[in-house]
N, C-alpha and C positions, 0 to 999 in steps of 0.2 A: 510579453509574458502571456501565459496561458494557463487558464482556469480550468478545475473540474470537479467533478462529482462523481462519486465511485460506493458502490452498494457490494455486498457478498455474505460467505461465510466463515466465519475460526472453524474451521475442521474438528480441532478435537476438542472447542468449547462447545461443539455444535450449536451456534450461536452466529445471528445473523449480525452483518454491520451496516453504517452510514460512515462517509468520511467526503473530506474534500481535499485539494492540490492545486499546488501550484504546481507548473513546469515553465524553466528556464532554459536556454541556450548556454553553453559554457566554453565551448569549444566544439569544432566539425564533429557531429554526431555524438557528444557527449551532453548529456541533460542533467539537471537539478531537479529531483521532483521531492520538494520539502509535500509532507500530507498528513493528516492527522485519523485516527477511524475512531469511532464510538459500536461497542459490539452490543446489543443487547443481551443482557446475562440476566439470569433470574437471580432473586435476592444479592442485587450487586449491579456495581459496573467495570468497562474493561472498556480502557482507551489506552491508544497511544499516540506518538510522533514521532514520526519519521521522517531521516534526514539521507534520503534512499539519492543515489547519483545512477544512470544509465547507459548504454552505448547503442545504439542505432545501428543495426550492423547496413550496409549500403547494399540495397536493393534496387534493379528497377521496377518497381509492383507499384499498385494503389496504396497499398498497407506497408506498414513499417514492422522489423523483431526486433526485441531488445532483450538485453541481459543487466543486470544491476545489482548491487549491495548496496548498505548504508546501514549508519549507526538507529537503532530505537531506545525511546523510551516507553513503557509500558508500567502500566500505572490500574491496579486493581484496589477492590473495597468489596465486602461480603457484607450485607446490610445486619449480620450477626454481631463482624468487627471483630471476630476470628480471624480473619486471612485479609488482610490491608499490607498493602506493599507496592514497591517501585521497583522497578528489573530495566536492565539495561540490557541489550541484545544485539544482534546485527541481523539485516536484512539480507536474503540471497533469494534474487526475483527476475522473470523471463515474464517476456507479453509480448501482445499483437495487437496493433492498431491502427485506423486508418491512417494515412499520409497526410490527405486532403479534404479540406470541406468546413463549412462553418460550425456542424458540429460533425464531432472525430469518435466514435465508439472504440472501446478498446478493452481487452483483458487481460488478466495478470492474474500469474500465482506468484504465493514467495514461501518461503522458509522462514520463519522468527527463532534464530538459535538464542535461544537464555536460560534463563532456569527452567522455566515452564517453556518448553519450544512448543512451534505452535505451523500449522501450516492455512494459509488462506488465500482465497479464490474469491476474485473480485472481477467484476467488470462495471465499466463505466463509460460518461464522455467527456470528451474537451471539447470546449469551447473559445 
């Protein structure tokens, strides 16, 4: 199993995040990357979880592409307590990241299709 830490921003929350992940082996070049993000929002907050699957497409480079979906949950609060809600969504997400090394840098955008879509750009490492 393999660990990580991933920073960015919600594009149209314009709003930075922290998050972390797992990643798994599933099958030749298909991964599990269960992850969660916390976005900072003013008067509020905005996390979710993500249960995002990916494919490795086979290269022979130092770095690795991928493409991926996966179901989210997305979970908001406005410290007004006007707009509190839970939105189910799906992920559609492309990255680049090392292959090799004890720690691995990598980035990722994705697409959040749900009520509120949402586009975000992260980069991060594995460890």
């Amino acid at each position: 199993m393999i660990y990580g830490i991933r920073g960015g921003a919600y594009a149209d929350a314009d709003e930075p995040f922290l998050g972390g992940e797992l990643l798994t082996n599933v099958a030749r070049s298909v991964w599990f990357n269960p992850n969660v993000e916390y976005a900072f929002v003013n008067h509020g907050n905005l996390w979710d979880v993500n249960f995002d699957f990916h494919y490795d497409f086979s290269m022979q480079r130092p770095y690795t592409v991928w493409a991926g979906a996966g179901p989210a949950v997305i979970r908001s609060h406005d410290i007004s307590g006007r707009s509190n809600g839970t939105d189910v969504g799906v992920n559609l997400l492309a990255g680049i990241g090392s292959r090799k090394g004890e720690f691995r840098p990598f980035a990722q955008a994705k697409a959040v299709l749900s009520d509120d879509d949402e586009f975000v750009v992260a980069v991060g490492v594995r460890f």
